[in-house]
Backbone as a ProteinNet text record, in pm:
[ID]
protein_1_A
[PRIMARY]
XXXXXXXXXXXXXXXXXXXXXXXXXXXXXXXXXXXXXXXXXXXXXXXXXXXXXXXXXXXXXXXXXXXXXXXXXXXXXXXXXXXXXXXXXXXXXXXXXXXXX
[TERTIARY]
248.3	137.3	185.3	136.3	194	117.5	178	139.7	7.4	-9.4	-172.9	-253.7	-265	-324	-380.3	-298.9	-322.3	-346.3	-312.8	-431.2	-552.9	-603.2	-737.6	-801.6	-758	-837.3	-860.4	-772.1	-798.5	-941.2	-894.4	-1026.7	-1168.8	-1128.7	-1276.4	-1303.9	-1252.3	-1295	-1385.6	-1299.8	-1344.4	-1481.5	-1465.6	-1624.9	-1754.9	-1701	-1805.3	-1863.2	-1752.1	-1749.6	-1845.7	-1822	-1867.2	-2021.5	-2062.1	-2198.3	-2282	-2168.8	-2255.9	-2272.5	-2182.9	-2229.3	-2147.7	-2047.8	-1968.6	-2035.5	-2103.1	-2178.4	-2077.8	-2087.8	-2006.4	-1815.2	-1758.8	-1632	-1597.2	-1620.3	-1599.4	-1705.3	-1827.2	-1842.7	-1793.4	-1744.7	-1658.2	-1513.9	-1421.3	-1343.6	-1341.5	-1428.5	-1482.1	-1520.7	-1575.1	-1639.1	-1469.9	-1339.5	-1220.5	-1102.6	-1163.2	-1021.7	-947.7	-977.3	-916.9	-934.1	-860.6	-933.7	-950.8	-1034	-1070.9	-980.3	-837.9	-733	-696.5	-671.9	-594.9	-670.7	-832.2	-906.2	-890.2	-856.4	-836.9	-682.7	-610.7	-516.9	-479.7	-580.7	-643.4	-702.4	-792.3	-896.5	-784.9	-703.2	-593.9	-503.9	-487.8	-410.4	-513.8	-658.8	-712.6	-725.8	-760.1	-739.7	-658.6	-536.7	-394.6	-427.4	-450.7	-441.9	-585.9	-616.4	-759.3	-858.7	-869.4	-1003.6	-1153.4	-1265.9	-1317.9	-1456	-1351	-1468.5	-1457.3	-1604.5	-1682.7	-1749.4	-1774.8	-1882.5	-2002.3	-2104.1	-2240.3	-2307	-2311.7	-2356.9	-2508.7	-2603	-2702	-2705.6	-2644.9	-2653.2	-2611.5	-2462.7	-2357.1	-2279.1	-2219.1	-2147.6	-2051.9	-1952.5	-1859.6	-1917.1	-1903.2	-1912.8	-1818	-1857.3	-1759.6	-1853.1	-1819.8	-1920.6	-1935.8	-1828.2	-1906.1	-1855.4	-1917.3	-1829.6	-1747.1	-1678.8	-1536.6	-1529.4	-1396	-1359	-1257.5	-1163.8	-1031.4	-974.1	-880	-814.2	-701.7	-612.4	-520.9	-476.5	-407.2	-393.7	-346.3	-315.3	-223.1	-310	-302.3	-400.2	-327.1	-396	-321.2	-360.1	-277.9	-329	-375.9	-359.3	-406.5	-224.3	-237	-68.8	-50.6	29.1	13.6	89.3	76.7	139.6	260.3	341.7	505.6	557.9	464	490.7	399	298.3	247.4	332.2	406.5	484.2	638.6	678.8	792.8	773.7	612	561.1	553.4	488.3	502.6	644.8	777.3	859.1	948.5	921	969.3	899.1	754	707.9	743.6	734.1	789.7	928.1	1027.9	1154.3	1157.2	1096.4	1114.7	982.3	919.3	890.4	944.9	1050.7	1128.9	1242.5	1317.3	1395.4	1301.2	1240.5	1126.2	1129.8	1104.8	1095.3	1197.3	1291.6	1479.2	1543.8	1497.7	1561.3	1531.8
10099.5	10007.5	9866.7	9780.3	9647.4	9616.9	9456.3	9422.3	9363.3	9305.1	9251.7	9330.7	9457.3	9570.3	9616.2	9601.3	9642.2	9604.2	9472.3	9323.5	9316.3	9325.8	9297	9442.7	9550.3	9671.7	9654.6	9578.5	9557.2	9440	9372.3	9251.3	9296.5	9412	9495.3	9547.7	9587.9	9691.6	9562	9489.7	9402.7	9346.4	9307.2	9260.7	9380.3	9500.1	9616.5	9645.2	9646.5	9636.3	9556.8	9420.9	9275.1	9317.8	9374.1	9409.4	9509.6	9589.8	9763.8	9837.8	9824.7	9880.5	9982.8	10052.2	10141.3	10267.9	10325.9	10468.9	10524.5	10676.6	10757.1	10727.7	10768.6	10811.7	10861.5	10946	10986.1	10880.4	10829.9	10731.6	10550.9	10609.9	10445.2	10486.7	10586.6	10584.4	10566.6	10651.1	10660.9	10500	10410.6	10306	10233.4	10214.9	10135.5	10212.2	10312.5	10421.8	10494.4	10544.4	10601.6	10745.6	10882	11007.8	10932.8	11026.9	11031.2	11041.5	11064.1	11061.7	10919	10893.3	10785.5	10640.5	10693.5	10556.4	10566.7	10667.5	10710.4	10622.9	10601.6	10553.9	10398.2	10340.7	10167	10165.9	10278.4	10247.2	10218.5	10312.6	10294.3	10159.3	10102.5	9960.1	9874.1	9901.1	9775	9790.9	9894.9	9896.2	9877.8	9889.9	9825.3	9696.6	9616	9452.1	9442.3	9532.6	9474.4	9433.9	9499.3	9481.3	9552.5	9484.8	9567.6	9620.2	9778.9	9842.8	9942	10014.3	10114.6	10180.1	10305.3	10343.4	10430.9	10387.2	10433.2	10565.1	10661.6	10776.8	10763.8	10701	10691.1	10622.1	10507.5	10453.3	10484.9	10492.8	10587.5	10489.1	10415	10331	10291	10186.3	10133.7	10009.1	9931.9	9774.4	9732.3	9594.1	9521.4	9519.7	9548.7	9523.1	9414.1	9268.9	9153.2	9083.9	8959.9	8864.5	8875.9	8912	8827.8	8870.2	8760.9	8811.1	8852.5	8915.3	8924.9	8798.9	8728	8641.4	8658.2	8657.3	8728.4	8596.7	8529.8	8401.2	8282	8190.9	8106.2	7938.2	7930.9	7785.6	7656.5	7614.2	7425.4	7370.6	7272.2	7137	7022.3	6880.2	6791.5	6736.5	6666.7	6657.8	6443.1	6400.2	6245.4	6157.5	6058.1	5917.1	6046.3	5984.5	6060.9	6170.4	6274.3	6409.9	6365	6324.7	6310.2	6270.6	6203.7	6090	6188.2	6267.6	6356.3	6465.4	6514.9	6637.8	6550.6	6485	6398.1	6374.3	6325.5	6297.3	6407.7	6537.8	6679.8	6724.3	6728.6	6742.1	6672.5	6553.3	6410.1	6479.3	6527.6	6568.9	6695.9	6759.8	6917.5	6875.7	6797.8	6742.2	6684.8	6608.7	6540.5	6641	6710.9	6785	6922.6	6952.3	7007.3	6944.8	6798.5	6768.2	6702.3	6715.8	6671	6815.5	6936.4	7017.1	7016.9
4200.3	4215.8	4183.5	4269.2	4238.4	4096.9	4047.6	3917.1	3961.7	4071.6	4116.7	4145.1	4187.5	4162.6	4075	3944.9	3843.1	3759.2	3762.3	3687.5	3719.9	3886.1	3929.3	3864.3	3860.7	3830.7	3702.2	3601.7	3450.6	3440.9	3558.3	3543.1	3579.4	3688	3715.2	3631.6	3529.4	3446.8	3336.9	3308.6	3160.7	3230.2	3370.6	3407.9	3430.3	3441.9	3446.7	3252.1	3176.4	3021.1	2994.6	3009.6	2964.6	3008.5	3163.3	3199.2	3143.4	3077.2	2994.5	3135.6	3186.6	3361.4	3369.2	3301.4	3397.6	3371.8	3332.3	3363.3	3231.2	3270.7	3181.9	3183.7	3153.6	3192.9	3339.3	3347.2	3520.1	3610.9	3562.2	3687	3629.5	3565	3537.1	3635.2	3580.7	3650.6	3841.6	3860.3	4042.4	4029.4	3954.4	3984.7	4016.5	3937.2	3925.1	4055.7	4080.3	4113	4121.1	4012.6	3907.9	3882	3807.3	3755.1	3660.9	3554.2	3454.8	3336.1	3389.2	3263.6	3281.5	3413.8	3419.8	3400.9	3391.8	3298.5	3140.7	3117.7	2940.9	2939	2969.6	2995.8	2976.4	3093.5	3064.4	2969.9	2887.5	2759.4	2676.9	2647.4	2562	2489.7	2706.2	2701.5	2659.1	2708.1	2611.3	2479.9	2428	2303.2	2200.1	2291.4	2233.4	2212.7	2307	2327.7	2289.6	2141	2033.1	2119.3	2257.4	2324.5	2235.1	2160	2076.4	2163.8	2238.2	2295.1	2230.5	2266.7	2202.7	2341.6	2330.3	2392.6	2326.3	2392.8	2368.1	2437.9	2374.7	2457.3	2484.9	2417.8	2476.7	2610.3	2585.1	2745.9	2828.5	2806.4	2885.4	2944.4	2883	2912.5	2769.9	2829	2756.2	2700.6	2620.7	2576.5	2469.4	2497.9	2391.5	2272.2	2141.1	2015.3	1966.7	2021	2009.6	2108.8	2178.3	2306.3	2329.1	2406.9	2464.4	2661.2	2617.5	2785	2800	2910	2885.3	3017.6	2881.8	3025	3046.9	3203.3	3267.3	3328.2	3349.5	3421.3	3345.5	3412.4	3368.7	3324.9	3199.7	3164.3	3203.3	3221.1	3261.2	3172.6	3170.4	3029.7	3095.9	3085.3	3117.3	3082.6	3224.4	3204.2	3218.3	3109.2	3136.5	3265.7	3284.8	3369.1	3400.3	3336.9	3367.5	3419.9	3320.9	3419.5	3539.3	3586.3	3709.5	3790.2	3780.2	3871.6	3867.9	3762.1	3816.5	3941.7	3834.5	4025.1	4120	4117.3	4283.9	4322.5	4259.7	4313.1	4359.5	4258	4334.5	4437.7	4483.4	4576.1	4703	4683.8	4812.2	4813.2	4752.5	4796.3	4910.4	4834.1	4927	5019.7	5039.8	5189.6	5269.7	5234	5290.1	5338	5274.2	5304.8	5411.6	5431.9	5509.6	5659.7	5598.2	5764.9	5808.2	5762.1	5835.1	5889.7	5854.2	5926.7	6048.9
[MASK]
+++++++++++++++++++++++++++++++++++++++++++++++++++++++++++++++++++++++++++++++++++++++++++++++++++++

């Protein structure tokens, strides 16, 4: 399975979590893809990476026991004058070299 595969199925899952939406175990798994071992599996990895879920048998679902989200992706900063003006001048290069071939 690719690694984007298997990131987006981690992100489906944390947004079905985050909702109290995935049903039991077997219809959480059918909801991601998954058997039912191989969602015991992702419970595991989040729980590794201190995801603080729980599940509720009355409802029948999974949740988080207080806020969060899980983030997967890459943050940007706010970048000054200088570095601005270096990306632009690497960009203007490999355009230039782009359109001389």
């Amino acid at each position: 399975m690719s690694v984007i595969k298997y990131l987006d199925r981690i992100k489906h899952m944390d947004e079905l979590i985050r909702r109290k939406a995935t049903g039991s175990p077997d219809k959480f798994a059918k909801k991601v893809g998954l058997s039912r071992s191989g969602l015991m599996k992702y419970i595991k990895l989040l729980k590794e990476m201190n995801a603080p879920l729980e599940y509720d048998q009355n409802r029948q679902s999974y949740y988080y026991i207080f806020p969060c989200k899980l983030k997967i992706g890459y943050e940007t900063r706010h970048l000054d004058h200088k570095e601005l003006v270096n990306i632009n001048k690497k960009s203007l290069k490999k355009i230039c070299e782009i359109v001389s071939v």
